[in-house]
C-alpha positions in Angstrom: 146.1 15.6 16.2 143.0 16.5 14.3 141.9 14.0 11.5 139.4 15.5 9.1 137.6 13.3 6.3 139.6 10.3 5.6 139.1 9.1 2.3 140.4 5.9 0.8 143.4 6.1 -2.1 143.9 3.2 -5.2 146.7 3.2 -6.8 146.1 1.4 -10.0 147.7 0.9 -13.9 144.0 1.2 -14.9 143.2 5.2 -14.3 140.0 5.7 -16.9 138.7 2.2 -15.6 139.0 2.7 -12.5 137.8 5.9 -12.6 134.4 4.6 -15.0 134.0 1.9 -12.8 133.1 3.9 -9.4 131.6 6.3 -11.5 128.9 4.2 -13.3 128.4 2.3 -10.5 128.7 4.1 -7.3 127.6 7.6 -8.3 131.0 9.1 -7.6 132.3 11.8 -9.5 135.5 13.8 -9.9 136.0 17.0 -8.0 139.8 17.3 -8.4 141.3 15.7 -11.6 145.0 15.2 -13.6 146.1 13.8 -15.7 147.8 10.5 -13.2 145.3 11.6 -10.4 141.6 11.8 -9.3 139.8 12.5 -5.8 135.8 11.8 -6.3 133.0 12.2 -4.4 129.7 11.0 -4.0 126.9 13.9 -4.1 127.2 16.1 -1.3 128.8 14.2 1.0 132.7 15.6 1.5 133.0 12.4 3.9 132.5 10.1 1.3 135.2 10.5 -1.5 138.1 8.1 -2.6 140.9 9.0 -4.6 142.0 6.9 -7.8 146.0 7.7 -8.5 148.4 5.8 -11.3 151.4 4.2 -10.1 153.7 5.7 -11.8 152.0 9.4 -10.0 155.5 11.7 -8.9 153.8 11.7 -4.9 154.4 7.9 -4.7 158.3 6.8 -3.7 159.9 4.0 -5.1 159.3 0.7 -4.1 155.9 1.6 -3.4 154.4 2.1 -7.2 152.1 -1.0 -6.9 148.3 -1.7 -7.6 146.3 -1.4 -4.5 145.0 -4.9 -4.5 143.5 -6.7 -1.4 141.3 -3.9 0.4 137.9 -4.1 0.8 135.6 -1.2 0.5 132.3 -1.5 2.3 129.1 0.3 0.9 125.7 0.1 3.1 122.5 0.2 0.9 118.8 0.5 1.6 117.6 -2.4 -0.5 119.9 -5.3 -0.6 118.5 -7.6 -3.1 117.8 -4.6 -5.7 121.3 -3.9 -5.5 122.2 -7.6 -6.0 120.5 -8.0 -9.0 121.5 -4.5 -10.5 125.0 -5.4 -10.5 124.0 -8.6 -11.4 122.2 -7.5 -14.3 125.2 -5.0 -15.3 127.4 -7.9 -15.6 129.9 -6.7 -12.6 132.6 -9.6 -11.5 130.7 -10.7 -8.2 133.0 -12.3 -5.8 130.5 -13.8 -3.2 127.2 -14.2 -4.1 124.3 -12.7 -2.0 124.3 -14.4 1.8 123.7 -13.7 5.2 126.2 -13.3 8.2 125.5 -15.1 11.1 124.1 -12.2 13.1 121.4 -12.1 9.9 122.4 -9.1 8.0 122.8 -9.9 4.4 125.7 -8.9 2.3 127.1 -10.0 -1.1 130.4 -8.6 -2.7 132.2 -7.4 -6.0 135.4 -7.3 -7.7 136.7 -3.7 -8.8 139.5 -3.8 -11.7 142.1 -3.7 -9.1 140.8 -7.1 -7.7 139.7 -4.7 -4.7 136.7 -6.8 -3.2 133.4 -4.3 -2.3 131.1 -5.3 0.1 127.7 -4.5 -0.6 125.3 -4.9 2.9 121.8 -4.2 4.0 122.1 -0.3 5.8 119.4 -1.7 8.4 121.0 -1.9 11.9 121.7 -5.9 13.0 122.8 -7.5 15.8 126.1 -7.6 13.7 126.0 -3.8 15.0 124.5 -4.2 18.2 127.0 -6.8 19.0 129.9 -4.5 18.2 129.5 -1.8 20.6 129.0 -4.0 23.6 132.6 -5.4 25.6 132.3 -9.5 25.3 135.3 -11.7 25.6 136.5 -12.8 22.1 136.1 -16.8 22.8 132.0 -15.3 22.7 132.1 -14.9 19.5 134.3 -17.5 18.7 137.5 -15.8 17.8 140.3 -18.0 19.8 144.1 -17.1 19.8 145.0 -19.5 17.3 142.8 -17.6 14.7 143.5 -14.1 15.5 147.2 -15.9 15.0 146.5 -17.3 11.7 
């Protein structure tokens, strides 16, 4: 099987919000657009799109035209406290204020109008990085059965 650019769907009741909010805020912009449907992109880069579609789009079967709620989009950026205190400043629903994961990479996130949570983090490489391509036993990093479990 060949996979070629994944890109991330939302199903929302909130189209033209949606749509604004990733617009205004993430530089993404439509490249294919209906009335109940939108794929966007950001610049350039075909690898980067998402696609914003209404619940109530003819694609989506029944039983499953719901709001995409609990994923969590992750966005890397240069300057971490810049970005903090833009989206501060723009008055966007911040879910978890600016902090640092214990490997030391710092990270804050958002709310979209879906209630989708964003996470915004520093693009440097971390030992958060370095420590995922190397084999270690889970207890390492403290992950125990009964929390995978819960």
């Amino acid at each position: 099987m060949n996979i070629h650019p994944l890109h991330t769907v939302i199903c929302t009741d909130k189209l033209a919000k949606t749509v604004n909010f990733y617009e205004d805020f993430f530089d993404f912009y439509p490249i294919f657009e209906t009335e109940d449907h939108v794929i966007m992109q950001r610049g350039g880069d075909v690898k980067t799109q998402i696609a914003i579609v209404d619940i109530n789009h003819e694609s989506l079967p029944d039983g499953f035209r719901k709001v995409t709620t609990g994923l969590m989009l992750n966005f890397p950026v240069d300057d971490i406290q810049k970005s903090y205190e833009h989206f501060y400043y723009e008055g966007i629903d911040i879910a978890s204020e600016l902090q640092a994961a214990p490997c030391g990479q710092s990270y804050f996130m958002l709310r979209d109008p879906n209630d989708n949570l964003i996470t915004i983090q520093e693009k440097q490489r971390t030992e958060c990085v370095a420590l995922a391509g190397t084999e270690r036993p889970l207890e390492a990093v403290g992950v125990t059965p009964d929390k995978i479990m819960a």
